[in-house]
C-alpha positions, 0 to 999 in steps of 0.5 A, spaced: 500 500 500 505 504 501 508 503 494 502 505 491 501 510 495 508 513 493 507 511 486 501 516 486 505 521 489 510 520 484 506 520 478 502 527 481 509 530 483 511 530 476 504 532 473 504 539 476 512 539 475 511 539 468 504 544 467 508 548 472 514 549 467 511 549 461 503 552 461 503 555 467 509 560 465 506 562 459 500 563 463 502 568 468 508 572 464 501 571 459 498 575 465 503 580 467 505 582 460 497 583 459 497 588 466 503 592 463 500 592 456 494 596 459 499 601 463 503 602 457 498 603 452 493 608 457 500 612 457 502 612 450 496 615 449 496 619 455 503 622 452 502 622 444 494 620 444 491 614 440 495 614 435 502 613 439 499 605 440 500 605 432 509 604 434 508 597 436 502 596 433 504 595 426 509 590 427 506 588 433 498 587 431 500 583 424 505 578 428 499 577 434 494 575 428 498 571 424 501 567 431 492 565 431 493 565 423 498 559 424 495 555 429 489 554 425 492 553 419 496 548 423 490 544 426 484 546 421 481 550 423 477 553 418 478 561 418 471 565 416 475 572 417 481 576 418 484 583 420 491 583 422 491 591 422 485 595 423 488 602 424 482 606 423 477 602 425 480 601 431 478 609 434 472 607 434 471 599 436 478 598 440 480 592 437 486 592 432 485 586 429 483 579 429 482 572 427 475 570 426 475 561 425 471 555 427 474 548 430 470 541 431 468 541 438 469 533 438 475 533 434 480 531 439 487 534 435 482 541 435 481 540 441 489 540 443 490 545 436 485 550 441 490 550 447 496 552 441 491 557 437 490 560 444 497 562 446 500 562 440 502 569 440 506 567 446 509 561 443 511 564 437 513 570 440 518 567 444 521 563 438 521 570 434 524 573 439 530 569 438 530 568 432 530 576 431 536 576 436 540 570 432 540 574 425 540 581 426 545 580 432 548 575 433 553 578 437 549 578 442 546 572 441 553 568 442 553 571 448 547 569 450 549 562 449 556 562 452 553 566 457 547 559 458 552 555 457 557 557 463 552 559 468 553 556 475 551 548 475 550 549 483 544 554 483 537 553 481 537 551 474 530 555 473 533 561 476 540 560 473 538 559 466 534 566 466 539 570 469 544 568 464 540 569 459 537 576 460 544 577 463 547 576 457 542 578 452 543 585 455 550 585 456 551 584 448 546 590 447 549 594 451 556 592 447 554 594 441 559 598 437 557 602 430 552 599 425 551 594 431 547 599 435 543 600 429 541 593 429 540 593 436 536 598 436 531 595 430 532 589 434 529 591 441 524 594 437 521 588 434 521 585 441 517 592 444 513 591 439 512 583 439 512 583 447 506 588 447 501 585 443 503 577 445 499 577 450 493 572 451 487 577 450 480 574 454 478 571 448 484 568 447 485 565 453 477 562 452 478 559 446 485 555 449 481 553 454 477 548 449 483 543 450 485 544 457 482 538 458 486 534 454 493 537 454 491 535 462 491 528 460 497 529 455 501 532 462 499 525 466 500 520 461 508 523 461 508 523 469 506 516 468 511 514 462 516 518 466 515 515 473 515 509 470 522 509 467 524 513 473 527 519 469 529 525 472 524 531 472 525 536 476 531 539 472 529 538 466 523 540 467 526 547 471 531 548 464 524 549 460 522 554 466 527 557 466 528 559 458 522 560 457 522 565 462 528 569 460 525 570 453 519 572 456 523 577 460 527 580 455 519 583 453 516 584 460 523 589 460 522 592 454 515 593 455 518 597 462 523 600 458 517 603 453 513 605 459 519 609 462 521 613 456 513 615 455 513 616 462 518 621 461 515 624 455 
């Protein structure tokens, strides 16, 4: 009984490591950055009015729309209408563009497709983010990666791996010379613009709701998998954490740097 009873505990452990480090990341900085999006955006207008959110939004709304656009083609959906800027109508509705599309609510694989619709902004801005600093500058990217790979091995991987990363992300901005600081500057644009407008709307987060059900079973069947083979999780599973959250890091600093300079202004 005993054995059993830390089977169960072993297998639940390992369910709520892996949401925690994955999901749930993305789901609180998905709320932080939705909080400082409003404070920003109430003070870009507050500062330079309604037009100021255009600056981040003709980079930053397209990218939003077309992370959803993605996610649908990927799993089906099928897509009835789609906005990616509406920088007119937006003065009066509010709504700077959206993805209108119709899923099988039985579908199985539209089920898990909802859940990666849903956060895809997040998703695919994090992956854009790095893509963005590896090919305009790579300087900073090598330094980043030098600065992951030899961060302390005795710390806390998800605590470690974070502060090398945005450590060294913005150590190598800082230590841009010449036609490197243009590519910087363009590059912490994209990243302002992208971390404004990736966060999880209202709507976003109903329509990822769809399949947490089975990204829950999902989850389990890993525990069990793993708790049956008796892998190693917990490291594993704070890495993930922890680079996930330098990336997401980088924009809600950008994001603070944004509401300074407006401040400011």
């Amino acid at each position: 009984m005993k054995t059993l009873r830390n089977a169960a505990w072993d297998i639940i452990k390992r369910f709520f490591v892996a949401a925690a480090c994955t999901i749930g990341v993305f789901v609180v900085f998905g709320f932080i950055l939705e909080r400082l999006e409003i404070v920003v955006t109430s003070q870009m207008i507050k500062s330079m009015g309604s037009g100021a959110i255009l600056f981040t939004a003709v980079v930053g709304t397209p990218f939003h729309e077309g992370a959803h656009w993605i996610g649908c083609k990927i799993f089906g959906f099928t897509v009835t209408d789609v906005e990616l800027l509406r920088p007119v109508a937006y003065k009066q509705d509010g709504i700077l563009g959206y993805v209108s599309y119709q899923m099988n609510p039985d579908s199985l694989w539209h089920q898990l497709g909802s859940v990666i619709t849903g956060m895809a902004p997040m998703i695919f801005g994090s992956v854009f983010m790095i893509l963005m600093i590896r090919f305009l500058t790579p300087d900073v990217f090598e330094l980043t990666k030098k600065s992951i790979e030899n961060r302390p091995k005795h710390k806390i991987p998800i605590v470690s791996i974070w502060w090398a990363a945005f450590s060294g992300f913005w150590t190598g901005i800082f230590r841009l010379r010449k036609w490197g600081i243009v590519r910087g500057v363009i590059c912490i644009y994209f990243v302002i613009s992208i971390a404004m407008h990736m966060t999880l709307s209202g709507q976003d987060i109903v329509s990822a709701s769809k399949g947490f059900m089975l990204l829950g079973i999902l989850y389990l069947i890993y525990a069990i998998v793993t708790a049956a083979i008796g892998t190693e999780y917990i490291k594993p599973s704070l890495r993930v954490a922890g680079f996930i959250s330098a990336l997401l890091s980088i924009g809600l600093i950008a994001d603070i740097i944004m509401l300074l300079i407006f401040i400011i202004l």
